[in-house]
N, CA, C and O atoms as a DFTB+ gen file, in Angstrom:
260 C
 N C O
     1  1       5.265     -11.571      -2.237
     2  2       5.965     -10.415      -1.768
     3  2       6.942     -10.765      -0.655
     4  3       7.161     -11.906      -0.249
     5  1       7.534      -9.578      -0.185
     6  2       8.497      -9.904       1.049
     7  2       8.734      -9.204       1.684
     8  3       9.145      -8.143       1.214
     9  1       8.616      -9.370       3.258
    10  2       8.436      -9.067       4.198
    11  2       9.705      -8.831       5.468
    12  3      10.702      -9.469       5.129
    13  1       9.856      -8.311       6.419
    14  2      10.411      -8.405       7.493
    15  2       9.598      -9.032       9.079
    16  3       8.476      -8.624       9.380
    17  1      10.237      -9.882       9.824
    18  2      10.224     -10.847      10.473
    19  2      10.565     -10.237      11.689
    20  3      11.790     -10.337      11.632
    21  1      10.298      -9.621      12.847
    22  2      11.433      -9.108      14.265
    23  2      10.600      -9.974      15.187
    24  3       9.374     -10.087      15.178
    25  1      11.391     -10.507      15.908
    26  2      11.432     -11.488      17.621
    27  2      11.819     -10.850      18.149
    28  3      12.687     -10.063      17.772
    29  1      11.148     -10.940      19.688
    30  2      11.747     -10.026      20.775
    31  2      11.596     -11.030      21.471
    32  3      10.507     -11.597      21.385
    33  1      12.767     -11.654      22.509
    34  2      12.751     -12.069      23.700
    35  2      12.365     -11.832      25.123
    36  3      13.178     -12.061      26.019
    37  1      11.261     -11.421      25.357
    38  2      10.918     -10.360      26.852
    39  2      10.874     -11.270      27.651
    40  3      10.886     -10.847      28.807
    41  1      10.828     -12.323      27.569
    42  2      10.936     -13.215      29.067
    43  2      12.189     -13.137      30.044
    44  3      13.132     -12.347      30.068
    45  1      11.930     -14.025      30.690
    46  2      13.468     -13.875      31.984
    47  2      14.460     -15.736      31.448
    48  3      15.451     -15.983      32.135
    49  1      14.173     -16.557      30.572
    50  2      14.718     -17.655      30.093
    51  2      15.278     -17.535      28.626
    52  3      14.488     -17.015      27.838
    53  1      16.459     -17.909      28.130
    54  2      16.017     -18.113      26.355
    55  2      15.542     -18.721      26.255
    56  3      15.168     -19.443      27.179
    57  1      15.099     -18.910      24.602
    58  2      14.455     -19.266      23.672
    59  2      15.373     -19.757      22.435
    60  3      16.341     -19.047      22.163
    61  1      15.171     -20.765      21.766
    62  2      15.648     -21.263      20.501
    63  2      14.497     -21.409      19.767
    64  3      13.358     -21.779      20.050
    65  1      15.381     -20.803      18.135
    66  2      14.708     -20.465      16.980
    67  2      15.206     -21.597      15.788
    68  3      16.399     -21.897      15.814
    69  1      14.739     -21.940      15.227
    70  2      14.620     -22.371      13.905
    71  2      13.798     -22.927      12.871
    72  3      12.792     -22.345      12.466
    73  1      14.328     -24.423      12.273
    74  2      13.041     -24.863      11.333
    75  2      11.874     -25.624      11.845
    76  3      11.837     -25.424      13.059
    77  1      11.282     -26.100      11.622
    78  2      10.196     -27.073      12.459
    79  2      10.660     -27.850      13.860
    80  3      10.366     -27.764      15.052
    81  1      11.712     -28.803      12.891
    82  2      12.321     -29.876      13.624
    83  2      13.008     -28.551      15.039
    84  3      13.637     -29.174      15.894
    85  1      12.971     -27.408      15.255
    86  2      13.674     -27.079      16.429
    87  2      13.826     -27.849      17.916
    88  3      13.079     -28.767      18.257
    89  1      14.911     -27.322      18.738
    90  2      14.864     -27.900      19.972
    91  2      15.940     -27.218      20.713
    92  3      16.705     -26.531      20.038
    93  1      16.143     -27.294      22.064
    94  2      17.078     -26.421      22.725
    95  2      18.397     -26.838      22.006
    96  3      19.235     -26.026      21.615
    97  1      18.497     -28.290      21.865
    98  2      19.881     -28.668      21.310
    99  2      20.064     -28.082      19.742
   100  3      21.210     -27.689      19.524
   101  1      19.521     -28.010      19.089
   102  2      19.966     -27.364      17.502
   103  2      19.474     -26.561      17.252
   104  3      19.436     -26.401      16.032
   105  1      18.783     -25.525      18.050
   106  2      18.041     -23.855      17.651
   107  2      19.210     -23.332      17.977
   108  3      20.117     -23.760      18.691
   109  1      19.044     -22.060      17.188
   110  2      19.792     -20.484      17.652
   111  2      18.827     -20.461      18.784
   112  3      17.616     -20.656      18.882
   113  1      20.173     -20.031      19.936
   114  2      19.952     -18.934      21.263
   115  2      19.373     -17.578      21.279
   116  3      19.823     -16.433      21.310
   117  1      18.158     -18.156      21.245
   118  2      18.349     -16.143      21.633
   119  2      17.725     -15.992      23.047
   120  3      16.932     -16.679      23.692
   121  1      18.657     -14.357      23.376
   122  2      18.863     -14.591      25.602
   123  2      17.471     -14.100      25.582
   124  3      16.561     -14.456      24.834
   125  1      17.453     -13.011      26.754
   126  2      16.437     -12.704      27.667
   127  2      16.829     -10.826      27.159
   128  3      17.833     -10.207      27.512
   129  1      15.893     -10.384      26.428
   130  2      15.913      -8.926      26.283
   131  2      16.698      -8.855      24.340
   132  3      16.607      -7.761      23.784
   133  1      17.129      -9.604      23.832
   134  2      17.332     -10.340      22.837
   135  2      16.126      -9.862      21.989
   136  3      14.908     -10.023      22.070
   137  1      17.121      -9.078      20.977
   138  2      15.907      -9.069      19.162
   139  2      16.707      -9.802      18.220
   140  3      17.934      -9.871      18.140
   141  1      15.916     -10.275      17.601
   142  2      16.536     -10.872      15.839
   143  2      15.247     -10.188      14.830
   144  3      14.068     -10.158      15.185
   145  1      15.704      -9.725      13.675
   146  2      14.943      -9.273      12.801
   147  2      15.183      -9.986      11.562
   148  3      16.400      -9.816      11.492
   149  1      14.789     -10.871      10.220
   150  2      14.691     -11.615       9.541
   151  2      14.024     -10.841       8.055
   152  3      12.913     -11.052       7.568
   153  1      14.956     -10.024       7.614
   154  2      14.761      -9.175       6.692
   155  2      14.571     -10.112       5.380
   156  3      15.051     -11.236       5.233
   157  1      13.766      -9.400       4.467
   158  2      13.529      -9.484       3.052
   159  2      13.003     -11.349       2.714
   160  3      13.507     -12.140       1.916
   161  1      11.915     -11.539       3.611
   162  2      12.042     -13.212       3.749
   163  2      10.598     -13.000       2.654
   164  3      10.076     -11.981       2.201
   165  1      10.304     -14.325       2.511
   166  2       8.801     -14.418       1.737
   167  2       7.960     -15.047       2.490
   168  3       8.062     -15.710       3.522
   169  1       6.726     -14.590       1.501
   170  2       5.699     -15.006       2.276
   171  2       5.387     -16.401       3.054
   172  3       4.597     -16.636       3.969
   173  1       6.293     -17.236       2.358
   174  2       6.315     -19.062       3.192
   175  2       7.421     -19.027       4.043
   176  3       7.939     -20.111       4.308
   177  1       7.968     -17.847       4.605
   178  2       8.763     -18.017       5.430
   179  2       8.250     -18.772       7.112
   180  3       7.538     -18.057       7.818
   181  1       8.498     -19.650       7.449
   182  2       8.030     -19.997       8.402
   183  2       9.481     -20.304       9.860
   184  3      10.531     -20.931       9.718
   185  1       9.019     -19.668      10.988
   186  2       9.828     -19.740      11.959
   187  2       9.482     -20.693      13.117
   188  3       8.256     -20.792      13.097
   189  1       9.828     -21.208      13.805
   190  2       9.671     -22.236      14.674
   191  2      10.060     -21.754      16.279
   192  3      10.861     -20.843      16.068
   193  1       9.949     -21.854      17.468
   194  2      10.307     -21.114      18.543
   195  2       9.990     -22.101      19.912
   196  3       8.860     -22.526      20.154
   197  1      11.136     -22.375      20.722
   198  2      10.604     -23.449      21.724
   199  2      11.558     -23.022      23.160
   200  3      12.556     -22.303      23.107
   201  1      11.252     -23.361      23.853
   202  2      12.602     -22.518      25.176
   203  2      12.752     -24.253      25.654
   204  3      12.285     -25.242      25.090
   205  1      13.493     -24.163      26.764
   206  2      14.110     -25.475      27.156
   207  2      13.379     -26.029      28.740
   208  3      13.142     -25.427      29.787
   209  1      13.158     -27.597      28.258
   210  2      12.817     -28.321      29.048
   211  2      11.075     -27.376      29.730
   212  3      10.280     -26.811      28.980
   213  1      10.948     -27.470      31.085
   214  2       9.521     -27.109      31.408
   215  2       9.683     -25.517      31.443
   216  3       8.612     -24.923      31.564
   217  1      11.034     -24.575      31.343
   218  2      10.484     -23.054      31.255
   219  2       9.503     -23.016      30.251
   220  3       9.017     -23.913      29.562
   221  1       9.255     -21.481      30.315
   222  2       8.033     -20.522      29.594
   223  2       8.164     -19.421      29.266
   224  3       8.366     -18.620      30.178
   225  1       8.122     -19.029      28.211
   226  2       8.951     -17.947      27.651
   227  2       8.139     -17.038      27.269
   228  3       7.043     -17.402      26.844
   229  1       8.425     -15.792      27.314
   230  2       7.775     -14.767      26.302
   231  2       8.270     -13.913      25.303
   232  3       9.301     -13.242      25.348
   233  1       7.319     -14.010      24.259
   234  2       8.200     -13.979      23.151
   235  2       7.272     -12.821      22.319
   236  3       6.082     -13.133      22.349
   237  1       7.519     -11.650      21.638
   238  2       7.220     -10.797      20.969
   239  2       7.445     -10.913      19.534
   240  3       8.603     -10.894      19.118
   241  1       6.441     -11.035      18.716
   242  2       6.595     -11.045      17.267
   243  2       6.085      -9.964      16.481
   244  3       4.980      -9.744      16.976
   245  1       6.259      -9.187      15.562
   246  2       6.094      -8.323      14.373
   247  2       6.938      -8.330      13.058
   248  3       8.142      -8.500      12.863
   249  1       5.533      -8.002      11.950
   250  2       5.778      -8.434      11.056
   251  2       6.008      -7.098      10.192
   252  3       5.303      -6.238      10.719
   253  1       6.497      -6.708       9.403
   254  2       6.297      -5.130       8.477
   255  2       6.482      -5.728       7.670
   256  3       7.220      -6.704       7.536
   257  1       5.287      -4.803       6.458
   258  2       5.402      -5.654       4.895
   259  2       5.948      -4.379       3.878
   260  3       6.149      -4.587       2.681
């Protein structure tokens, strides 16, 4: 089946998103107060999430099926 994906950025640092291999240098940015929603994905959709160097991020996830 397939699903929708939403990130929320609530921390005070970004965050970069992508495939496994992520990292500050080749993730999408996303800021501080920042949503992305990842419509109509499947069930092996898998997301990856890391912020830069020693920050700490907080990060909000939900899923709707």
């Amino acid at each position: 089946g397939y699903r929708t994906i939403e990130i929320q950025n609530v921390g005070t640092v970004p965050i970069y998103y992508g495939g496994a291999t992520v990292t500050s240098s080749n993730g999408i940015k996303l800021f501080p107060n920042q949503v992305k929603p990842f419509s109509n994905v499947k069930d092996t959709f898998s997301l990856y999430l890391v912020s830069d160097g020693s920050d700490t991020a907080d990060t909000r996830i939900v899923e709707y099926t």
